[in-house]
C-alpha positions in Angstrom: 148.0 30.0 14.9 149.8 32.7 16.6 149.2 33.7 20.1 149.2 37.0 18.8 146.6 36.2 16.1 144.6 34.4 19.2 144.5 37.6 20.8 143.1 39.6 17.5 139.9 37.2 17.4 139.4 37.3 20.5 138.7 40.8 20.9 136.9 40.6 17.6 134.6 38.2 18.9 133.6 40.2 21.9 130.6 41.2 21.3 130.2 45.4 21.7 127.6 45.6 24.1 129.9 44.1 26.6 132.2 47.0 26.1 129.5 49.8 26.1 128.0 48.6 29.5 131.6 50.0 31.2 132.7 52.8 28.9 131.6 55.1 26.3 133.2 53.6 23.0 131.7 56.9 20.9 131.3 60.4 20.6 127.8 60.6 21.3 128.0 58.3 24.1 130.9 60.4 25.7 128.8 63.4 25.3 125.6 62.2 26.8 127.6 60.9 30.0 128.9 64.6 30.3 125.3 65.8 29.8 124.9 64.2 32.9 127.6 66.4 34.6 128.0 69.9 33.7 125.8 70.1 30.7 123.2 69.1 32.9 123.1 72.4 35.1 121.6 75.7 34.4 122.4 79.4 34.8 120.8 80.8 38.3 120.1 76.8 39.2 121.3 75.8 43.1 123.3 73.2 43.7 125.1 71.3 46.4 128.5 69.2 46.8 131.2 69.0 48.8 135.0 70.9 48.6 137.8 69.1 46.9 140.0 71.3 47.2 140.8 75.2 48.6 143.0 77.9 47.8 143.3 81.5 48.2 142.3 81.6 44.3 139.8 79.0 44.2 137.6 76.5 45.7 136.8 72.9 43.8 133.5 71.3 44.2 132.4 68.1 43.5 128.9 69.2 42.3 128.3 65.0 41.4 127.8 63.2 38.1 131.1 63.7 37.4 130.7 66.9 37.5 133.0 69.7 39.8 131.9 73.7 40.0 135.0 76.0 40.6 134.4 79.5 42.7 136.8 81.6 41.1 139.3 84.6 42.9 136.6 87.4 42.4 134.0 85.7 44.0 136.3 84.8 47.0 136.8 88.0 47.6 133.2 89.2 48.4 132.9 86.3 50.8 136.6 85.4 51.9 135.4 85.3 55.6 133.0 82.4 54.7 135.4 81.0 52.2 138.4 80.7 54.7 136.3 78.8 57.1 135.7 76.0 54.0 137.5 72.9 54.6 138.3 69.7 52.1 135.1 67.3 52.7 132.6 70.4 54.0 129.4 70.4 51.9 128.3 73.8 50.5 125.4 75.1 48.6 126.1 77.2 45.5 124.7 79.4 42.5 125.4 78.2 38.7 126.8 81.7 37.4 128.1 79.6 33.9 127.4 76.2 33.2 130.9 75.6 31.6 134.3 77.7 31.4 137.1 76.8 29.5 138.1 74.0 31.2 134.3 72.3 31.4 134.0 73.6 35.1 130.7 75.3 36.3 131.6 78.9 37.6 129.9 78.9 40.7 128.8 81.8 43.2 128.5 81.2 46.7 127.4 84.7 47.9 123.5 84.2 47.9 124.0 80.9 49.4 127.0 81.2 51.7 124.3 84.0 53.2 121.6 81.5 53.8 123.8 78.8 55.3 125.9 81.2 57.4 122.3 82.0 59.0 120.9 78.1 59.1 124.4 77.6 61.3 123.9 80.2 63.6 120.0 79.0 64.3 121.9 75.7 64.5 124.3 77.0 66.8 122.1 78.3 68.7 120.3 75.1 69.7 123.5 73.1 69.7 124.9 75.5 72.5 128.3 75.5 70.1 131.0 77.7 70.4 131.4 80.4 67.9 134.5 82.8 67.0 134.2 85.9 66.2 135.9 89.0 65.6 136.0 92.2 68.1 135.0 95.3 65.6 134.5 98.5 67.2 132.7 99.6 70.7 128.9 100.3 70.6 126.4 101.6 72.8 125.9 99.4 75.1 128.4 96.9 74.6 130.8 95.4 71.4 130.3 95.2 67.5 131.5 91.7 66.2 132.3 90.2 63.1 131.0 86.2 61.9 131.9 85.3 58.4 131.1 88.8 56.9 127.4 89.3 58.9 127.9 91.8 61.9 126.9 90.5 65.4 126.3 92.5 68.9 127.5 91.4 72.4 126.3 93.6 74.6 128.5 94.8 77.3 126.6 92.8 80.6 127.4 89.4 78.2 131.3 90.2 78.3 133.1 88.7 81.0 135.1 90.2 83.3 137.3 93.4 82.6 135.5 93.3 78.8 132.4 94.1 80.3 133.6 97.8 81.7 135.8 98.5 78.6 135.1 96.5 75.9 137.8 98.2 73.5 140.0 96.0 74.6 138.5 93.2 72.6 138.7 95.4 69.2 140.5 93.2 66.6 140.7 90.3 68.6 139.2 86.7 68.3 136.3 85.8 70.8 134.4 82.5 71.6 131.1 83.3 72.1 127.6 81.4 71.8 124.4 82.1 70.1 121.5 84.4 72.6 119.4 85.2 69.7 119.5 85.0 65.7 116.9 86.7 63.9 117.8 86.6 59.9 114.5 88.6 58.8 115.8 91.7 61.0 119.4 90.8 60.3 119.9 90.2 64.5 122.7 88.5 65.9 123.1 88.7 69.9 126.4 87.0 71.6 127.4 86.0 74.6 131.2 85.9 75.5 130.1 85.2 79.2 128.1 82.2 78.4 131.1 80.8 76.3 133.3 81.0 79.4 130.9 79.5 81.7 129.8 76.5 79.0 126.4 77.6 79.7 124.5 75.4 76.7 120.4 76.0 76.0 120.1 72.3 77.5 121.4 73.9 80.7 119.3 76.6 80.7 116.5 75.2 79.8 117.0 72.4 82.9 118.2 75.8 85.0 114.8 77.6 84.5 112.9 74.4 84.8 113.9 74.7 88.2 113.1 78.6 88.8 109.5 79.3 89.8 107.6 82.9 90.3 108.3 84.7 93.4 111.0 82.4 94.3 114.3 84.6 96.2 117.8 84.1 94.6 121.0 85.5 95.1 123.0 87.0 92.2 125.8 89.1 91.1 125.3 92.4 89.3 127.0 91.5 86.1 126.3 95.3 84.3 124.4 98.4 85.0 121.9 100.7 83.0 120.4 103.7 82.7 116.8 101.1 82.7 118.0 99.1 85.2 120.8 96.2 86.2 121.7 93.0 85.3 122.2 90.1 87.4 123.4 86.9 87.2 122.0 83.6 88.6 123.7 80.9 88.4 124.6 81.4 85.0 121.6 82.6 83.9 120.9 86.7 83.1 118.0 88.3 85.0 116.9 92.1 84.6 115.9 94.6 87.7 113.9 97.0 86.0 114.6 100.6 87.3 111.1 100.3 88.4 111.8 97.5 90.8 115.3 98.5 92.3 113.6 100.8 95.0 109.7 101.5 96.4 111.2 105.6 96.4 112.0 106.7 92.9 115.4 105.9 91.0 116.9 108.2 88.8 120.0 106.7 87.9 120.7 102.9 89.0 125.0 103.2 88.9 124.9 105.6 91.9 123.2 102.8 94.0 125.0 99.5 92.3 128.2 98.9 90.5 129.6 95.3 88.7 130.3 92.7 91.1 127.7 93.6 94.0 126.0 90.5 95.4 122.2 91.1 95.8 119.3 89.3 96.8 116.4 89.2 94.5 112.7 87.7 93.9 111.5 86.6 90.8 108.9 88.4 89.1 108.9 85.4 85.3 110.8 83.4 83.6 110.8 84.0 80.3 111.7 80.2 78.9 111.9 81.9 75.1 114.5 84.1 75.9 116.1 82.3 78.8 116.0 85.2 80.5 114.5 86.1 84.1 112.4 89.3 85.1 113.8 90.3 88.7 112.8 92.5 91.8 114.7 94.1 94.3 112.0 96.0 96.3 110.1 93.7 96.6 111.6 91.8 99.2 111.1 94.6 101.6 107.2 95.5 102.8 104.9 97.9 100.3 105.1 101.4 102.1 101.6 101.9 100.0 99.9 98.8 101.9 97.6 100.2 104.6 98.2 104.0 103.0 95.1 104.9 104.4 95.2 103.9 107.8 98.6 105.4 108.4 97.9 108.8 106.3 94.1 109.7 107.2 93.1 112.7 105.0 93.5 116.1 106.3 96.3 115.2 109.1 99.8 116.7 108.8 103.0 115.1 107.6 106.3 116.5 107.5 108.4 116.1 104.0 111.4 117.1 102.2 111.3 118.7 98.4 112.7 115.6 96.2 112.3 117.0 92.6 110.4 119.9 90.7 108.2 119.5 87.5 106.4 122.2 85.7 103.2 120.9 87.5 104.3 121.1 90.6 106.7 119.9 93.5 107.2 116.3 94.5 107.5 115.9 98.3 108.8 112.5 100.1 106.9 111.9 103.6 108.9 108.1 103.8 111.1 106.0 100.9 108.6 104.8 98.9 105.9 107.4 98.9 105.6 111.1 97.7 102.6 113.2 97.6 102.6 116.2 95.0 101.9 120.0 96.0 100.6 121.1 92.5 101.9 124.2 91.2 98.0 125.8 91.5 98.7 125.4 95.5 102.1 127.3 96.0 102.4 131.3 95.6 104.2 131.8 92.4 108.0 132.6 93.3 107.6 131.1 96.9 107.9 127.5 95.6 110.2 125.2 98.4 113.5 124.1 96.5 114.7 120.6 96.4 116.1 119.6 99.7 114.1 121.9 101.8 111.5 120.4 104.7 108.1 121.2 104.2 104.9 120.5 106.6 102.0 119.3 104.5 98.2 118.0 104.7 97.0 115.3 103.3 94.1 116.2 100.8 93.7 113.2 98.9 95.2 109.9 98.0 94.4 107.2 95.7 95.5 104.4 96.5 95.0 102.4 93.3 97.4 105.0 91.4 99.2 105.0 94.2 99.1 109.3 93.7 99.2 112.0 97.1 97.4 115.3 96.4 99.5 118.2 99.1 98.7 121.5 100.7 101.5 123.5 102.6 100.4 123.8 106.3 100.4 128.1 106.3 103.1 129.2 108.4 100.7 132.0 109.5 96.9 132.8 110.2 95.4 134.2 107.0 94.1 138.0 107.7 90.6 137.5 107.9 91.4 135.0 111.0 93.5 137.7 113.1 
């Protein structure tokens, strides 16, 4: 016998089942594998795998069971910012638009999805302290538009470093590193930091920063941006606020004609907000309460002396020391003889509260009333 005929019995003797354990040897059995691969997916269904491959027309994905999903050239063009940061190996979630196209693929549509992972990675940025890069838009009030894989983003102008921080046009167009302050998807809020990039400050830094911080401790900072609400300083890495209520005991009316970016200033804590990372800050209260003891050094009825600080329809405010103003309401003052602003004026004390921290004025009369002569 032939080798040849040796070989022709042997395979005739195989048995079949030894064959159909490895490889489909019919139709049927072909098609049922492949049912386990495209067939198996439905229109609208979600699905996961990672890229095989990416071009500027398409993006492969090994969906699994065989299986690979193709996002065509339309679709990359709705969400080419998120589709340019795809590399071979990443894994991606996805939409089934069509089960099958010509070629057996599933069409696939990443917009829906790309959206919900584009936010999961900035929460996870977030707590991960990673470095981001983004792109400078346009300048908003208050500080810097941004773009991050098609969703918009804010720095605000006291998170820009340096120069950026007084004119932040100069960052239009450009590439930035920033990190994550705060990523809210339900109000579609993304807050940045440029200066927290620069200084690698991560959350597991800040966190072990404000561990450190306690109430009513005093720190020295750097005014790092100013306000019409108040200024911004810096700690250590860490952003603190001076309300416009706590620059000064007197009133402020405008906080950039008493500080400018880059004054050093010596501040008390007021909280630490851990949430935020963020501290609440005083200036005015390092120095003594002009109010403590108001009583004792302003007994009613004596006299002060004052100058005219500001007008209101109700009346005119009057500042007897930095700190504390007493009011001569408009029922006190002779219509069209109301003191201007700047001009000195002797009062009396009629009545303080000390709780509201409020003066009530007369003007001392410059002459004897009639009846008196």
């Amino acid at each position: 016998m032939s080798k040849k005929q040796n070989k022709k019995e042997e395979i005739k003797d195989t048995p079949k089942t030894s064959i159909s354990t490895h490889e489909p040897v019919t139709m049927d059995e072909l098609l049922k594998t492949y049912k386990g691969g495209v067939f198996s997916v439905k229109k609208g269904e979600t699905v996961s795998g990672a890229v095989v491959s990416v071009s500027p027309r398409e993006v492969l994905v090994d969906i699994g069971k065989k299986s690979f999903g193709v996002v065509a050239e339309w679709e990359l063009d709705q969400v080419k910012e998120y589709a340019a940061a795809l590399k071979i190996g990443d894994r991606i979630i996805a939409q089934v638009v069509n089960p099958e196209n010509d070629v057996g693929y599933a069409v696939l549509s990443l917009r829906k999805a790309s959206h919900e992972q584009r936010w999961v990675k900035l929460t996870s940025a977030k707590e991960s302290g990673e470095d981001l890069t983004v792109n400078g838009l346009e300048v908003a009030k208050g500080g810097l538009l941004v773009d991050w894989q098609g969703l918009r983003g804010f720095i605000p102008a006291t998170q820009l470093e340096g120069e950026y921080a007084a004119n932040p046009s100069i960052l239009s167009g450009r590439s930035i590193k920033v990190k994550v302050l705060e990523v809210d998807k339900a109000v579609n809020r993304l807050v940045l930091s440029q200066k927290a990039s620069v200084l690698g400050v991560t959350p597991t830094l800040q966190r072990e920063k404000l561990e450190k911080i306690k109430t009513q401790d005093e720190l020295k900072g750097t005014v790092s941006g100013v306000a019409s609400f108040g200024i911004f300083v810096d700690v250590e890495g860490l952003e603190g606020l001076v309300h416009i209520s706590e620059i000064a005991w007197e009133k402020v009316d405008n906080p950039s004609t008493m500080y400018k970016v880059g004054d050093k200033v010596d501040v008390m804590v007021l909280e630490v907000n851990q949430n935020e990372g963020k501290l609440n800050l005083s200036i005015k209260r390092l120095t003594p309460d002009p109010w403590k003891n108001i009583l004792d050094k302003y007994p009613v009825d004596s006299t002060v002396s004052g100058k005219v600080v500001r007008t209101a329809p109700y009346g005119v405010f009057v500042s007897i020391e930095p700190g504390i103003e007493g009011l001569l309401h408009v029922s006190k003052l002779t219509p069209g003889e109301e003191p201007k602003i700047s001009e000195s004026v002797n009062c009396t004390i009629e009545h303080i509260d000390a709780v509201k921290r409020k003066i009530s004025l007369t003007l001392v009369p410059t002459e004897k009333p009639v009846m008196y002569r």
